[in-house]
C-alpha positions in Angstrom: -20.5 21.6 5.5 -18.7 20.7 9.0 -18.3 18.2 10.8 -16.9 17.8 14.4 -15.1 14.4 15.8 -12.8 13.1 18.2 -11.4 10.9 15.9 -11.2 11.8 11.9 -10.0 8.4 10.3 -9.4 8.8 6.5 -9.5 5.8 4.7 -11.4 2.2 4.7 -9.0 -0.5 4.4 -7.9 -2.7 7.5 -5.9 0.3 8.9 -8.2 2.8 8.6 -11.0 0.6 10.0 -9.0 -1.1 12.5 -8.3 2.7 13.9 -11.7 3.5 13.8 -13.0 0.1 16.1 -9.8 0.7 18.7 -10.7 4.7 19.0 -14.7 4.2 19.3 -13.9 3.3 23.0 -12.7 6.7 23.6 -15.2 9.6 21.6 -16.8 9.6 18.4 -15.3 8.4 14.5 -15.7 9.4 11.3 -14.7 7.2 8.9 -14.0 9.4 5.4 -13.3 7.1 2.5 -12.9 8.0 -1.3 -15.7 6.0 -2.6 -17.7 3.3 -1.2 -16.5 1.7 1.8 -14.8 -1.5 0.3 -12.8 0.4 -1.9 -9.3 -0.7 -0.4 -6.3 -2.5 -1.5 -7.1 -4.1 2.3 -10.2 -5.6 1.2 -9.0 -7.3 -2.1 -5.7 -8.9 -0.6 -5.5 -12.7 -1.4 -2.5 -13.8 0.3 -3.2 -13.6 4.1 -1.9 -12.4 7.2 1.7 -13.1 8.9 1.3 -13.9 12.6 3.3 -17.1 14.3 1.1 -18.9 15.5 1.9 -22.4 15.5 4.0 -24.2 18.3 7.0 -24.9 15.8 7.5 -21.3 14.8 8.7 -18.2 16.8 8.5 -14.3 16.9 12.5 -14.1 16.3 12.0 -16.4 12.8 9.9 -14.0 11.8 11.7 -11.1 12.9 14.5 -12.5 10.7 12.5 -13.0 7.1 11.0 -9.8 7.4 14.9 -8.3 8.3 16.3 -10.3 5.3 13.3 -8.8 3.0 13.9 -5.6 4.1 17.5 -6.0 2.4 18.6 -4.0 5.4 16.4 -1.2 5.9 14.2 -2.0 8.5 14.4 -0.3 11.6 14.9 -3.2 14.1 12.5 -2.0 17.0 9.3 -1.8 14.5 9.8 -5.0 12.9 10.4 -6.4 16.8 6.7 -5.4 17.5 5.5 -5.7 14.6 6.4 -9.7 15.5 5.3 -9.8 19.2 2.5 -7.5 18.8 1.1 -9.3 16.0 -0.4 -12.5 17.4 -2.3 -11.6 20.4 -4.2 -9.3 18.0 -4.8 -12.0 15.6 -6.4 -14.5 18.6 -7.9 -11.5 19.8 -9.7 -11.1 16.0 -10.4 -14.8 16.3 -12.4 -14.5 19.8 -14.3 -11.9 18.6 -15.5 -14.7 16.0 -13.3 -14.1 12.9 -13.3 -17.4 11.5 -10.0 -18.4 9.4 -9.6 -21.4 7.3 -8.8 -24.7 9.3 -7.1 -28.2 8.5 -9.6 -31.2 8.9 -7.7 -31.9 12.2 -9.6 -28.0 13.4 -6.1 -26.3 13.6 -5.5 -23.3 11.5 -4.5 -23.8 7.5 -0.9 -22.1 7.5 0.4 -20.9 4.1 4.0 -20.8 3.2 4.5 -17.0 0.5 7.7 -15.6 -0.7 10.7 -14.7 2.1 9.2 -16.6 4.7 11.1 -20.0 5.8 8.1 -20.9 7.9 4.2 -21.9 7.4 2.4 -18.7 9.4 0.4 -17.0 6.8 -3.1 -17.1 8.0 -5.9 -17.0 5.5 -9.2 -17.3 5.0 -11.9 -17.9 2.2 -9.5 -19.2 0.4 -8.0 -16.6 -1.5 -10.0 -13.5 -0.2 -8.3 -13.3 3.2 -8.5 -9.3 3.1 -12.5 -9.4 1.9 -12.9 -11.9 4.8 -10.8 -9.6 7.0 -12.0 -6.4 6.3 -15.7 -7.3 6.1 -15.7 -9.1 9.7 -13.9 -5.6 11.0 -16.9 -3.6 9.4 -19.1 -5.6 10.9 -18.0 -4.9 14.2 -17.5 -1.1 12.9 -21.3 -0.4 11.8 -22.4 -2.0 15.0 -20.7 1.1 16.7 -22.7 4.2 17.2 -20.2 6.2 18.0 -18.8 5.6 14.2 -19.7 7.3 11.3 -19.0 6.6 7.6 -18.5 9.4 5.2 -18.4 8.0 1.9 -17.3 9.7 -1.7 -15.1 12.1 0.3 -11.8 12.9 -1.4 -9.2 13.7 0.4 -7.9 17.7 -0.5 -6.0 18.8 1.8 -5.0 18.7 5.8 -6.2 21.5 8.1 -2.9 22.6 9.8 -2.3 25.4 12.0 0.6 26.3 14.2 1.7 22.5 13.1 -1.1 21.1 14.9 -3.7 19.2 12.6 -7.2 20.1 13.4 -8.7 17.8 10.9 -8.8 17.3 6.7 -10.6 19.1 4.0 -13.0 16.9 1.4 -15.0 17.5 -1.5 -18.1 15.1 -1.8 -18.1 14.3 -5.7 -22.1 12.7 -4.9 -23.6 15.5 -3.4 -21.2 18.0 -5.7 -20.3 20.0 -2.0 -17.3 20.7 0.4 -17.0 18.9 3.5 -14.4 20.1 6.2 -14.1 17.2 8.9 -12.3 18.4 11.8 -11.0 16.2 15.0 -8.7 16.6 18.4 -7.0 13.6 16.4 -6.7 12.8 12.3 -5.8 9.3 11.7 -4.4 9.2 8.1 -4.7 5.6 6.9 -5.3 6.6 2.8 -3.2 3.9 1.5 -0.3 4.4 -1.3 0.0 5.4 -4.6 0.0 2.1 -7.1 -2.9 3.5 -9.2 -0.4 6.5 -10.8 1.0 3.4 -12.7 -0.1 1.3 -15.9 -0.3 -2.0 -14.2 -1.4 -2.4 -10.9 -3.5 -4.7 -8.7 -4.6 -1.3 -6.8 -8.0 0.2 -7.3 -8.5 2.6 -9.2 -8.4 5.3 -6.2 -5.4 4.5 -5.2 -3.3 7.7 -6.4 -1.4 9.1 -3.3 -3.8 11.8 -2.3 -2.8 11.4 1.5 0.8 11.5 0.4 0.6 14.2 -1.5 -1.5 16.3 1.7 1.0 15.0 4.1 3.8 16.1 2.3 2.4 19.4 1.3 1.3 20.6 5.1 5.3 19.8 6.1 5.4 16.2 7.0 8.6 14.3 6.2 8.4 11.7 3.6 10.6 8.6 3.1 11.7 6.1 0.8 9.9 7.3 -1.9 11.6 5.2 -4.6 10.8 2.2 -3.4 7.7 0.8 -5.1 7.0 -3.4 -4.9 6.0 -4.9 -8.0 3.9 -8.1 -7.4 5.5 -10.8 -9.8 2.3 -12.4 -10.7 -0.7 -10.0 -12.1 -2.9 -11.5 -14.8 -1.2 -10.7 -18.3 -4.0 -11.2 -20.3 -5.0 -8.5 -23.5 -8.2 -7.2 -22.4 -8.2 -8.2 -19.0 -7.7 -6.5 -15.8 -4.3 -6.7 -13.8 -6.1 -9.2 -11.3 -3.6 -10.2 -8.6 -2.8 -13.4 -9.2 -1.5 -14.5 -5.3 1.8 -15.0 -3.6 0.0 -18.3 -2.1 -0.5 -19.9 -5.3 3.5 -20.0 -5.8 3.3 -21.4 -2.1 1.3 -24.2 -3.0 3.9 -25.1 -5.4 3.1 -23.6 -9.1 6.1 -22.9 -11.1 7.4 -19.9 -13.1 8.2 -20.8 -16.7 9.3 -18.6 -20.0 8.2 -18.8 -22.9 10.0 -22.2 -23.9 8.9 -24.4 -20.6 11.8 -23.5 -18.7 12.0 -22.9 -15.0 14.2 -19.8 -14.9 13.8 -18.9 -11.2 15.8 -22.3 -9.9 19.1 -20.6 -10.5 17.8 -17.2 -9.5 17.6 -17.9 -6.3 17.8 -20.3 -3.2 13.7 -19.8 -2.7 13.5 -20.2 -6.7 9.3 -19.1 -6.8 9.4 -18.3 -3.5 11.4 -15.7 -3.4 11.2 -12.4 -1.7 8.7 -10.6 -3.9 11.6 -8.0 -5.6 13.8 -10.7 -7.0 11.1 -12.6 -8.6 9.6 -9.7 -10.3 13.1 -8.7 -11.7 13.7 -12.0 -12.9 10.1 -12.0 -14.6 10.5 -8.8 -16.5 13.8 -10.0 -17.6 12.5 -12.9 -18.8 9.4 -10.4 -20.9 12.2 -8.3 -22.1 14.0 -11.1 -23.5 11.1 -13.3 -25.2 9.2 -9.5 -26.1 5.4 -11.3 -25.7 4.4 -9.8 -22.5 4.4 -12.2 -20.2 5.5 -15.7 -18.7 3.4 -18.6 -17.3 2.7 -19.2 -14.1 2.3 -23.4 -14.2 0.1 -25.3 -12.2 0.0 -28.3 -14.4 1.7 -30.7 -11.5 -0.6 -29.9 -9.1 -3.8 -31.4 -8.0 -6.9 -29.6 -9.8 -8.7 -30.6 -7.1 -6.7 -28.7 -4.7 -6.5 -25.2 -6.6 -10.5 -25.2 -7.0 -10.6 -25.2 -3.1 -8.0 -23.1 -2.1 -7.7 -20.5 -5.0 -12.0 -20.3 -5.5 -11.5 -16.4 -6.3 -8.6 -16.6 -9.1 -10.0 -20.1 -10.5 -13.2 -18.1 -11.3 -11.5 -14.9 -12.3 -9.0 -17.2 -14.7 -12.2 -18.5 -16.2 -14.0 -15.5 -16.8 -11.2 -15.2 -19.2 -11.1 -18.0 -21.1 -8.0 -19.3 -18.6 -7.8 -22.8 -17.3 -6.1 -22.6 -13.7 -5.4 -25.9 -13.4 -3.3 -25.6 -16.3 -0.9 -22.2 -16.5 -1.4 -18.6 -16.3 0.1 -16.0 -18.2 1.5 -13.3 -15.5 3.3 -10.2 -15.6 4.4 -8.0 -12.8 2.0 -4.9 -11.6 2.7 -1.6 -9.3 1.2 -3.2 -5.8 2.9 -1.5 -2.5 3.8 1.7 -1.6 6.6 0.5 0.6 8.1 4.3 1.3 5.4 7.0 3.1 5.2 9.5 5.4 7.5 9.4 8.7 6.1 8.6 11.8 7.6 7.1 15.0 6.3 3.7 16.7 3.3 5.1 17.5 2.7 6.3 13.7 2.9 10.0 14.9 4.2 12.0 12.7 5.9 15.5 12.3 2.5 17.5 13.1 0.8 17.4 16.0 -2.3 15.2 16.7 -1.1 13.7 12.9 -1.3 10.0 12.4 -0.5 7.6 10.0 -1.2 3.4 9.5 -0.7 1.3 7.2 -0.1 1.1 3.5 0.1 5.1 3.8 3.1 4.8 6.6 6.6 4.5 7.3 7.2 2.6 10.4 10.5 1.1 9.4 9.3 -2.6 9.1 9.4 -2.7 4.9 12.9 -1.6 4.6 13.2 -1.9 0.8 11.0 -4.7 0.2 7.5 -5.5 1.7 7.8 -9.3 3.0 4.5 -11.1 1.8 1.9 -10.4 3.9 3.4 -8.3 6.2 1.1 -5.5 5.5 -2.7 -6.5 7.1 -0.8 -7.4 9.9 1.0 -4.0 10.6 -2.1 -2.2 10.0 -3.8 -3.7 13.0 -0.6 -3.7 15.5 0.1 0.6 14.6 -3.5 1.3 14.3 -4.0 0.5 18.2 -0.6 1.8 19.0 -1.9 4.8 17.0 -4.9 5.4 19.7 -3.3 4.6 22.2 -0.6 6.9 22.0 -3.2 9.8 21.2 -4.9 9.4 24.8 -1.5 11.2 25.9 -1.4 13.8 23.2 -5.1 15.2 22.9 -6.6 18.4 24.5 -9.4 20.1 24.7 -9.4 22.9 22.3 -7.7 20.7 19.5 -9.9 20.7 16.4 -11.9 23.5 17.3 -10.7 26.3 15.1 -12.5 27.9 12.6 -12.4 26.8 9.1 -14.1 28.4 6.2 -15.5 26.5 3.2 -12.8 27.9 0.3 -13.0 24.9 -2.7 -14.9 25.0 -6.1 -15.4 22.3 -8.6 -14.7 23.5 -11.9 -16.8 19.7 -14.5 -14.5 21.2 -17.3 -11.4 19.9 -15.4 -12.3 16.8 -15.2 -10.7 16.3 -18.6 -7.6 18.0 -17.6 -7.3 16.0 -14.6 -7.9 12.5 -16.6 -5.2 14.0 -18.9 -2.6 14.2 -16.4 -3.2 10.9 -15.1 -2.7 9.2 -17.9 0.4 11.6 -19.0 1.9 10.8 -15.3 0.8 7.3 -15.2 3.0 6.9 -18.9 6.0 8.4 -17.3 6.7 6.6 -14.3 5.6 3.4 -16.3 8.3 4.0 -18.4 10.7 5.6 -16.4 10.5 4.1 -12.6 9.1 1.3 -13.1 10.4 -2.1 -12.3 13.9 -1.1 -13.6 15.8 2.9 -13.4 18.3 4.8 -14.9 19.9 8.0 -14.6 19.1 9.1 -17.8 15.3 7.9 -17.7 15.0 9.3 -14.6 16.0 12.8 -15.4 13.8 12.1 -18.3 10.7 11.9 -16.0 11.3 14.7 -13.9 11.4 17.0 -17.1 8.6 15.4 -18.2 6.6 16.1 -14.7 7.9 19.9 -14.1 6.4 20.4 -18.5 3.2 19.0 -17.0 3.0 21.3 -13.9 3.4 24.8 -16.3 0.6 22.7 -18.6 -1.4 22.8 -15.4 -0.5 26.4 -14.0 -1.2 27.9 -18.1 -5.1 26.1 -18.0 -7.4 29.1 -17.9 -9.4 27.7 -14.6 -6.9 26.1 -12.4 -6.7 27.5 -9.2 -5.2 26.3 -6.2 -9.4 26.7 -4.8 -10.6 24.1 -7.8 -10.8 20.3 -6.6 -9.6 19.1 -10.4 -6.5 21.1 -10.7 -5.6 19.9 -6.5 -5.9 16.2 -7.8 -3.9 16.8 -10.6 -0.9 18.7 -8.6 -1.2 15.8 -6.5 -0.4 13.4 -9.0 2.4 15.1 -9.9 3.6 15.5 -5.9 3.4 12.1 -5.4 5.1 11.0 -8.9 8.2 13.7 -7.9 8.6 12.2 -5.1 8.8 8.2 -6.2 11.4 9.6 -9.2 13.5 12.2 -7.3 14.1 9.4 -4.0 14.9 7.0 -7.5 17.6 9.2 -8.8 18.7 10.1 -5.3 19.5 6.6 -4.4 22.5 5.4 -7.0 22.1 2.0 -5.8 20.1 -1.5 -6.5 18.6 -2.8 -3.0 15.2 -4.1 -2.5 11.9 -3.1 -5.2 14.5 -0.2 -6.0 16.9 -1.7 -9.4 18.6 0.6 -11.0 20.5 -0.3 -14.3 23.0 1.8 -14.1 24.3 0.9 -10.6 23.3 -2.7 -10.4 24.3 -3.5 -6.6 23.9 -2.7 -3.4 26.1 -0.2 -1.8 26.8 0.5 2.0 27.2 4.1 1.8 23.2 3.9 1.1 21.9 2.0 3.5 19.8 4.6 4.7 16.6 6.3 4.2 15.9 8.8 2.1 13.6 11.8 3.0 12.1 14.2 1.4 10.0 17.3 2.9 8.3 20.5 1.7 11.1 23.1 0.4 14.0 21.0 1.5 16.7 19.4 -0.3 16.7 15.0 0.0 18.6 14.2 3.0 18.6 11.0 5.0 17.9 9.4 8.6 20.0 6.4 9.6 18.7 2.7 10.0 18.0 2.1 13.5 19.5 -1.4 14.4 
């Protein structure tokens, strides 16, 4: 089946349905997600979203946590609009009628997370700022005619010719059938890869597939290695890895090992609240030491009273466990951001014409080598709109109307094969890049990824035609490209700790990119 757009937006979180709102003013959307259309890392992010907008904070302040998180990485221009951009978009959201949580007073409830040094995280519900977030932007989305929502649409490969893309290729796993969507301009908003590992607070679709595509059709491809590990996931036998939020350690709980002690006071300046890599280091220290798993996150000072009304989401999940919120929490760290992802410039173009990327999916320079907290729903909105903005200027009039024949099969007996791989990859980069590297695990990985790919290439169906075996080399694409950035970089800095060479060095402060066919080079930090 095709279909003809303007815009092809894959992807349903904030960025991808932010895009989709902004470019509705200019032609006609479709919306491709990977299941149903709340399936995004966007729409189950607690925490909240980082915009000054109270009288005693300021643009630069923020500029400055986010440049400190980065553990200097971030390209300087990004993060500058990231920080100016940021808040007329938010008051924009709120005039449209998006209602976030308010003091008694009527001013707006300002969280304090990990990195920052001022109160500016906006949130709403609660703790289910993204659900709040996302759902009042699909509101205003499905009130859009000229928007449509293709749903249970994976994502196989790009459609690129002359190194102009003229849309994506999808196979429908509902109605068993290929779909090619083609556009004047693709908007690649897919997410990141935290699903490829054990633990993560991603769902379950969250494997890289847009990395993977990007990368194969010839886009550049950054800071791979550099995967954030949210400290405090729900470490509970039996239970999922349910996000357990950076705003909870705002409101004061306390991180203590086994034995009742507070180890992150002499960690660090921000003890619990600091930046997100430090904390989970310290944690899985801590597990390695005591060997049970896990350490408690402590809310026993605190008023119960309190955590009911601002945590409502976690209190319930804690007790659908058996787990007393008002008391402690045991926590472990979990895969959670994709900091690293495909090039692009301010704009989010990348490398191929008519080729966007925003948010999660993206490298704009503003996450260096660490996410600061709630950075992210906020950098989907500003590069989304600079995204279609910038593609008024780029379109013409015969882009996306090649030809495209229907070429992909689905072979059910894969489907093993692929949920074999998964779990095979999923093992290794546990093991291997996880929260802390080494040389010698690392090489480990790759050998262990290059005997899956001739497992692959020797199973009597595969084809580079049959939707199972293209999900499965896609794993192992997007794996390769988180180990080989990890080996490359013989350094600690940011989400990126490596045993072996335990601090940061100057000579790598720079970012690492990898493309189709070429050898790892890297680009400079713009300051």
């Amino acid at each position: 089946m095709r279909l003809d757009y303007d815009y092809v937006v894959v992807g349903s979180g904030l960025a991808g349905l932010y895009s989709a709102l902004c470019a509705s003013r200019y032609g006609k959307v479709g919306i491709v997600t990977k299941m149903d259309i709340t399936d995004s890392n966007s729409y189950n992010a607690q925490g909240g979203i980082a915009a000054v907008s109270d009288r005693d904070d300021d643009p630069k302040y923020h500029f400055e946590d986010t440049i400190t998180a980065g553990r200097g990485l971030c390209d300087s221009p990004s993060v500058d609009i990231l920080v100016n951009e940021g808040p007329a978009l938010i008051r924009d959201l709120i005039e449209k009628g998006m209602h976030f949580d308010v003091t008694e007073s009527g001013r707006l409830a300002l969280g304090l997370e990990g990195g920052h040094h001022h109160r500016r995280i906006l949130h709403a519900g609660g703790d289910a700022t993204g659900r709040f977030v996302t759902s009042f932007v699909l509101d205003l989305v499905k009130k859009e005619r000229n928007i449509e929502i293709l749903p249970h649409c994976s994502l196989v490969e790009l459609l690129v010719r002359d190194n102009v893309c003229d849309g994506v290729r999808c196979w429908n796993f509902r109605e068993n059938t290929e779909y090619l969507i083609c556009g004047k301009t693709v908007i690649l908003a897919s997410g990141g890869a935290g699903a490829i590992y054990r633990r993560t607070t991603n769902p379950d679709t969250t494997t890289g597939d847009g990395l993977a595509a990007a990368f194969r059709a010839g886009c550049k491809v950054e800071d791979m290695e550099f995967i954030q590990f949210h400290p405090t996931a729900l470490a509970k036998e039996g239970a999922d890895s349910f996000l357990i939020s950076e705003a909870v350690r705002g409101e004061g709980a306390r991180l203590l090992n086994l034995k009742g002690e507070r180890f992150m006071l002499g960690a660090h300046e921000l003890a619990e609240l600091a930046p997100r890599d430090v904390v989970a280091q310290n944690i899985d220290a801590q597990i390695r030491k005591e060997g049970k798993g896990y350490v408690y996150l402590s809310l026993r000072h605190l008023d119960p009273d309190m955590i009911k009304s601002r945590f409502p989401t976690i209190y319930a999940k804690c007790r659908e466990y058996g787990i007393d919120m008002c008391d402690r929490i045991p926590v472990a760290p979990a895969a959670h951001y994709t900091v690293g992802g495909v090039c692009c410039d301010e704009n989010g173009e990348t490398c191929i014409g008519h080729l966007y990327v925003c948010g999660e999916i993206a490298s704009t320079g503003i996450m260096g080598a660490n996410r600061l907290a709630s950075n992210s729903l906020i950098e989907c909105m500003v590069f989304a709109q600079r995204a279609v903005k910038d593609s008024l200027k780029k379109t013409s009039d015969d882009a996306g109307s090649l030809a495209y024949k229907e070429m992909l099969r689905c072979d059910p007996d894969n489907e093993r094969l692929y949920a074999s791989i998964r779990e095979k990859v999923s093992d290794t980069v546990s093991e291997y890049a996880g929260i802390v590297r080494t040389e010698k695990g690392l090489e480990q990985a790759l050998k262990e990824l290059e005997a899956l790919e001739k497992v692959l290439a020797g199973y009597p169906s595969f084809g580079q035609d049959e939707v199972y075996s293209i999900m499965s080399a896609n794993l192992l694409v997007t794996a390769g490209l988180i180990v080989r950035g990890a080996l490359f970089r013989k350094e600690s800095r940011g989400c990126h700790f490596r045993a072996d060479f335990p601090a940061e060095k100057e000579e790598f402060r720079i970012h690492t990119v990898q493309q189709a066919g070429q050898a790892i080079s890297v680009r400079e930090v713009i300051s």
